[in-house]
C-alpha positions as CSV (number, residue, x, y, z in Angstrom):
1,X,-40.9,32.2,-48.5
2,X,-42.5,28.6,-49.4
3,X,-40.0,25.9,-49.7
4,X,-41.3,23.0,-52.3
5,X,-39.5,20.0,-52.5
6,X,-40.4,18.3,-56.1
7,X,-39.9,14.3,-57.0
8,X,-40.8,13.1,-60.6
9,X,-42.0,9.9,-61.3
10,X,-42.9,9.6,-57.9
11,X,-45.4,6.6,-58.5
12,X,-42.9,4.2,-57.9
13,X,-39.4,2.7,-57.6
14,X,-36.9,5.0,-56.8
15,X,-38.4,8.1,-57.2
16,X,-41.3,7.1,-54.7
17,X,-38.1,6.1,-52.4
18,X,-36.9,9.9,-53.0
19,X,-40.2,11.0,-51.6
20,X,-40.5,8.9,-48.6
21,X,-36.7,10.1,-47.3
22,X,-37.0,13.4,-48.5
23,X,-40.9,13.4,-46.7
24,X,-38.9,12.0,-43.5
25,X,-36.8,15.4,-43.0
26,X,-38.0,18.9,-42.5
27,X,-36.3,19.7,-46.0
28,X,-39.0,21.5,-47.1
29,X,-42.8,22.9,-46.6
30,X,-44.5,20.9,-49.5
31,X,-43.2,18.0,-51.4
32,X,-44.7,17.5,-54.8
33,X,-45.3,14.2,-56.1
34,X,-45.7,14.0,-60.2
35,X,-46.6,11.3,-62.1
36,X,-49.1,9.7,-64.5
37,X,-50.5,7.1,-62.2
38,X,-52.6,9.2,-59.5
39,X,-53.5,6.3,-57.5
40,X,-49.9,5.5,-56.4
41,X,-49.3,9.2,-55.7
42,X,-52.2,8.9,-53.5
43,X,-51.2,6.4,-51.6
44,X,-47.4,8.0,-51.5
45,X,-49.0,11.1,-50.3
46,X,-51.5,9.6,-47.6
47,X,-48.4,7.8,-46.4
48,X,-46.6,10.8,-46.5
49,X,-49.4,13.3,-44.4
50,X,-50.2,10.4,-42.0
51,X,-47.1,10.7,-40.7
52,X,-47.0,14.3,-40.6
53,X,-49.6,14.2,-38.4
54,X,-47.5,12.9,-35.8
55,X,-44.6,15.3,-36.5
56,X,-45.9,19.1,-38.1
57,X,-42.7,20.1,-38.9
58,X,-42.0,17.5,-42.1
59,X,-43.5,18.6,-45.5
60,X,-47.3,18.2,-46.5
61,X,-47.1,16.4,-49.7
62,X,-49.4,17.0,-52.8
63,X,-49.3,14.7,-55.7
64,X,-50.3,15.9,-59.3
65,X,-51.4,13.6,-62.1
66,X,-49.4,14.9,-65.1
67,X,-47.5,13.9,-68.1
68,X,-44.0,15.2,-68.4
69,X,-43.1,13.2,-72.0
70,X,-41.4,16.0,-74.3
71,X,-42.2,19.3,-74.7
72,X,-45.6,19.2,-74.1
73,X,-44.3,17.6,-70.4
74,X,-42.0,20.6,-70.1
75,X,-45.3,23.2,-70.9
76,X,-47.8,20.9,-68.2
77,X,-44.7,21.1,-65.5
78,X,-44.3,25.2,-66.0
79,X,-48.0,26.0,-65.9
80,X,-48.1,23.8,-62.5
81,X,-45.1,26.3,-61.4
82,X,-47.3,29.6,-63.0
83,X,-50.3,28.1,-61.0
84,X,-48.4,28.1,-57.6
85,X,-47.2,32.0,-58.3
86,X,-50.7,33.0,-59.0
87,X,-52.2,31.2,-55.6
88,X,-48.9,32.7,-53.7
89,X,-49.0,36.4,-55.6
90,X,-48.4,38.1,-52.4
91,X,-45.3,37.0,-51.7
92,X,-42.0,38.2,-52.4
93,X,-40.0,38.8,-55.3
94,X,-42.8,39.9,-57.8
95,X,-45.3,37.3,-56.8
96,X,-42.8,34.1,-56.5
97,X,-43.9,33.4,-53.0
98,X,-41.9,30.2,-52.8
99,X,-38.4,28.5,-54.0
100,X,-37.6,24.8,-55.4
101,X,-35.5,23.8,-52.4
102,X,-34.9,20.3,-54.0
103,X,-35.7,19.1,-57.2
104,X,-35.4,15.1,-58.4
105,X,-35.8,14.9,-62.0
106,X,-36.6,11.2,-61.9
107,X,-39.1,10.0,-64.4
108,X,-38.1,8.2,-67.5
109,X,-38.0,4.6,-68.3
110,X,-35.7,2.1,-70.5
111,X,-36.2,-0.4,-73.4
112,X,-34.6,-3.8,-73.8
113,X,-33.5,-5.4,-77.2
114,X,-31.6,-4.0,-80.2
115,X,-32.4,-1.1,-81.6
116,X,-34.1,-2.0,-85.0
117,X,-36.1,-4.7,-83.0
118,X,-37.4,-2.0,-80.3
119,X,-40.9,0.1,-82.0
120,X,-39.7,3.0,-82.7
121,X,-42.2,5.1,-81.0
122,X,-40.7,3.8,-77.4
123,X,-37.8,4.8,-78.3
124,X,-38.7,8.3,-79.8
125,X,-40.8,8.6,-76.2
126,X,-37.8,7.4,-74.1
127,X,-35.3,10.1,-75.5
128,X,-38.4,12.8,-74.9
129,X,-38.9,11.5,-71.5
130,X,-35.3,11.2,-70.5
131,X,-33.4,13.5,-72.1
132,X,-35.7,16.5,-73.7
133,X,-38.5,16.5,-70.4
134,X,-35.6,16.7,-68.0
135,X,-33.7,19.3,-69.7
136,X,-36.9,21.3,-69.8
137,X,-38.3,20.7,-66.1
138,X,-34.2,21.8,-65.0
139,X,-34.2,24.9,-67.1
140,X,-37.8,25.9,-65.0
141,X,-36.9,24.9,-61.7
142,X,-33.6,26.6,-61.7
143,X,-35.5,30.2,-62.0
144,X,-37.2,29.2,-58.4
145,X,-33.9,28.1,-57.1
146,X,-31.5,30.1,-55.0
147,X,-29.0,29.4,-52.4
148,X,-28.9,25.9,-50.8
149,X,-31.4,24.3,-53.3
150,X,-30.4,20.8,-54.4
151,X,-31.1,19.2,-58.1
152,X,-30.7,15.7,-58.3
153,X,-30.9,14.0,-61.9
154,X,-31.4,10.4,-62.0
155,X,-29.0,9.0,-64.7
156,X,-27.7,5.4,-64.8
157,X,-24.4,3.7,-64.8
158,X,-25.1,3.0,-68.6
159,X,-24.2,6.5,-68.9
160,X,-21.0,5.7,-68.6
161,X,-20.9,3.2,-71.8
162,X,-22.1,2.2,-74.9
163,X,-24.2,-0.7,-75.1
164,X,-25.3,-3.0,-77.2
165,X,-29.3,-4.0,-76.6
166,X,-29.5,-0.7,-74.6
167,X,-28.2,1.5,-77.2
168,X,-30.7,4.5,-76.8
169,X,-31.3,4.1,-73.1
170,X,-27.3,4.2,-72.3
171,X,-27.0,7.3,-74.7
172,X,-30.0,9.0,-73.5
173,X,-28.2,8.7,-69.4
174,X,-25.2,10.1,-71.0
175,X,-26.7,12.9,-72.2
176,X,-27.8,13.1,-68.5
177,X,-24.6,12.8,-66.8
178,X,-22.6,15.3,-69.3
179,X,-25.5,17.7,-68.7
180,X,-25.3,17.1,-65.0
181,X,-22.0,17.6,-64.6
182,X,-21.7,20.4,-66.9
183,X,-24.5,22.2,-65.0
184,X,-23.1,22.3,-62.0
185,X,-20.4,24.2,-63.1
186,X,-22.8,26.9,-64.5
187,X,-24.5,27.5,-60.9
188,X,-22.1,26.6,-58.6
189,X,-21.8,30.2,-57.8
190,X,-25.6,30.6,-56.7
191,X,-24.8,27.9,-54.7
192,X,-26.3,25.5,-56.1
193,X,-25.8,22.0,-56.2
194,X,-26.4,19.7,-58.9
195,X,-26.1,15.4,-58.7
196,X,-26.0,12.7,-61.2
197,X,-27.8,9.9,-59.6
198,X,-25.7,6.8,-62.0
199,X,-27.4,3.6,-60.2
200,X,-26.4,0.3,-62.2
201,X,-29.2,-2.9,-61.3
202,X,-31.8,-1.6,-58.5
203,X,-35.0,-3.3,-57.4
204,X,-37.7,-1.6,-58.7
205,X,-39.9,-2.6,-61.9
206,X,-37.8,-1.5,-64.2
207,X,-37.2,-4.6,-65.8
208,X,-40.8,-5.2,-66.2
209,X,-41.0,-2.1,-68.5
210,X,-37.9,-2.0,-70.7
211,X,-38.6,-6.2,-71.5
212,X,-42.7,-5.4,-71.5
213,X,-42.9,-7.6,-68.9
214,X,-40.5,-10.6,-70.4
215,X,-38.6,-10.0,-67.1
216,X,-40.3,-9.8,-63.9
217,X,-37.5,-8.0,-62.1
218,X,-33.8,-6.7,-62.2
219,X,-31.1,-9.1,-62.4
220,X,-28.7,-8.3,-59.0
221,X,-31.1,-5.7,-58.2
222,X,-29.7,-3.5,-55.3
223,X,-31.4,-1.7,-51.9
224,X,-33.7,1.0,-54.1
225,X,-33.1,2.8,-50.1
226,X,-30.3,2.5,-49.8
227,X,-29.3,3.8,-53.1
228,X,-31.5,6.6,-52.8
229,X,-30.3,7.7,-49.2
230,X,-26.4,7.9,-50.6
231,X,-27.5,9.9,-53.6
232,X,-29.2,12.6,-51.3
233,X,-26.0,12.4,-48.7
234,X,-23.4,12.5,-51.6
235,X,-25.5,15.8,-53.5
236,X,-26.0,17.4,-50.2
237,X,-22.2,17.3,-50.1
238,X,-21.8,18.7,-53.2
239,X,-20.9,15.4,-55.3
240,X,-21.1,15.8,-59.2
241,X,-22.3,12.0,-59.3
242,X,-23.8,9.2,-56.9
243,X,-22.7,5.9,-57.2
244,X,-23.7,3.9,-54.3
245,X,-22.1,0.4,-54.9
246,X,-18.8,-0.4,-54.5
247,X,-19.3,-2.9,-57.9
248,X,-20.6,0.6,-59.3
249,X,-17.8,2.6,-59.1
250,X,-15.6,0.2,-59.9
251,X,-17.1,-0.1,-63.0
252,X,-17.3,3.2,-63.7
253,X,-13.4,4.0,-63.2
254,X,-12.8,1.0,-64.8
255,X,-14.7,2.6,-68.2
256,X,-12.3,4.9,-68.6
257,X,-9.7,2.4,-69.9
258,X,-11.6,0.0,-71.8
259,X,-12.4,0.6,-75.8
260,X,-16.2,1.9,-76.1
261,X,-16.0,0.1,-79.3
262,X,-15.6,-3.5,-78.0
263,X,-18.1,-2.6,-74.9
264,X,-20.7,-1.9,-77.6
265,X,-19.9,-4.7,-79.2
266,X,-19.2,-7.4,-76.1
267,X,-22.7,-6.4,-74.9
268,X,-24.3,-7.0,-77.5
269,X,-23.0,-10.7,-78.1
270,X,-22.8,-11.4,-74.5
271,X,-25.8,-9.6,-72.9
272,X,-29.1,-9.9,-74.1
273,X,-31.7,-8.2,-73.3
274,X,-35.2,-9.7,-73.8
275,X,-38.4,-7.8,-75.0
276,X,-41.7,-9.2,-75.5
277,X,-43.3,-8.2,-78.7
């Protein structure tokens, strides 16, 4: 049976990290790259079979252009999944020739600023993208999965919080992390093993999206590899959540004893967030 390893939002930051580690291991047969922006998949994926040209036993990698925003997302990602069963419909298992041996749900973005200053379109789109395309993609995936697989979803160390000028963003991550954790109890009897990825600051372009461009790049920004390459150690030891950085996870125990009330509040009076119009 085919073994397809499958990064979203691949194009870039850490999810493009996710493919180049998990390219860099015999973890799979394929590795899927999805995104919107083909020509950085390209160039992920010519990376990716240059070098396994030089070593046949890492995964060929095959990007897709695609749209994963909301339920339409969801419907795009399951006919790619009915597409591969058709082309593999003599193998096993009524015609599902190949398993999801890793899946990282990855793709979504934030937005900067209060909430009534924010259009309200972005955030409608972030909550689709983060919270309703991921559910969806997990829900598919998990029908292809079986013993061994690995599903990583990226979350954020706003999950842990509330916070003010990040209001939908944090909420939307902690709708990832409760679903995370809560869905690994569910399979851990397949065998199965699910991760929260909860980065805090990381150097990719995040910044530049959620302030449309009135920040050039993350404040404090950590190693986007070395973040990545703890979140695939901790999950492949069966970890609930990955929090590389030691300021991290202090932060995170530390959230436990502090009022959500005067978090919400603090951030917003003490940590702006700008957003260019």
């Amino acid at each position: 049976m085919k073994r397809i390893a499958i990064v979203t939002g691949a194009s870039s930051g850490m999810g493009a990290e996710f493919a180049r580690q998990l390219g860099a291991e015999p973890c799979a047969d394929e590795l899927w790259l999805l995104a919107r922006r083909l020509d950085r998949l390209k160039e992920v994926e010519a990376a990716q079979n240059a070098a396994r040209k030089e070593n046949p036993s890492l995964p060929l990698a095959r990007s897709f252009q695609i749209d994963l925003s909301g339920r339409a997302g969801v419907s795009a990602f399951k006919a790619l999944l009915d597409a591969e069963k058709i082309i593999d419909q003599n193998g096993k298992d009524g015609g599902q020739g190949f398993e999801i041996s890793v899946l990282v749900n990855n793709a979504g973005f934030g937005t900067y600023g209060p909430f009534v200053d924010t259009p309200l379109e972005c955030e409608l789109d972030m909550v689709e993208l983060n919270c309703v395309s991921l559910t969806g993609i997990a829900w598919l995936a998990l029908s292809y999965m079986n013993k061994g697989s690995l599903l990583i979803n990226t979350a954020s160390l706003a999950a842990f919080m509330p916070l003010g000028n990040f209001s939908v963003y944090a909420a939307a991550k902690a709708y990832v992390l409760s679903f995370s954790v809560s869905l690994a109890a569910e399979v851990a009897d397949r065998g199965i093993k699910v991760c929260a990825l909860c980065p805090g600051s990381v150097s990719t372009e995040f910044a530049a999206v959620a302030s449309n461009g009135a920040r050039k790049e993350v404040l404090g920004g950590k190693s986007v590899q070395k973040t990545v390459a703890h979140c695939l150690k901790a999950a492949r030891a069966g970890k609930k959540t990955a929090l590389w950085a030691l300021k991290w996870k202090a932060t995170a125990f530390l959230s436990r004893f502090v009022g959500r009330c005067f978090v919400a509040r603090w951030t917003y009076l003490k940590c702006p967030r700008p957003r260019k119009s």
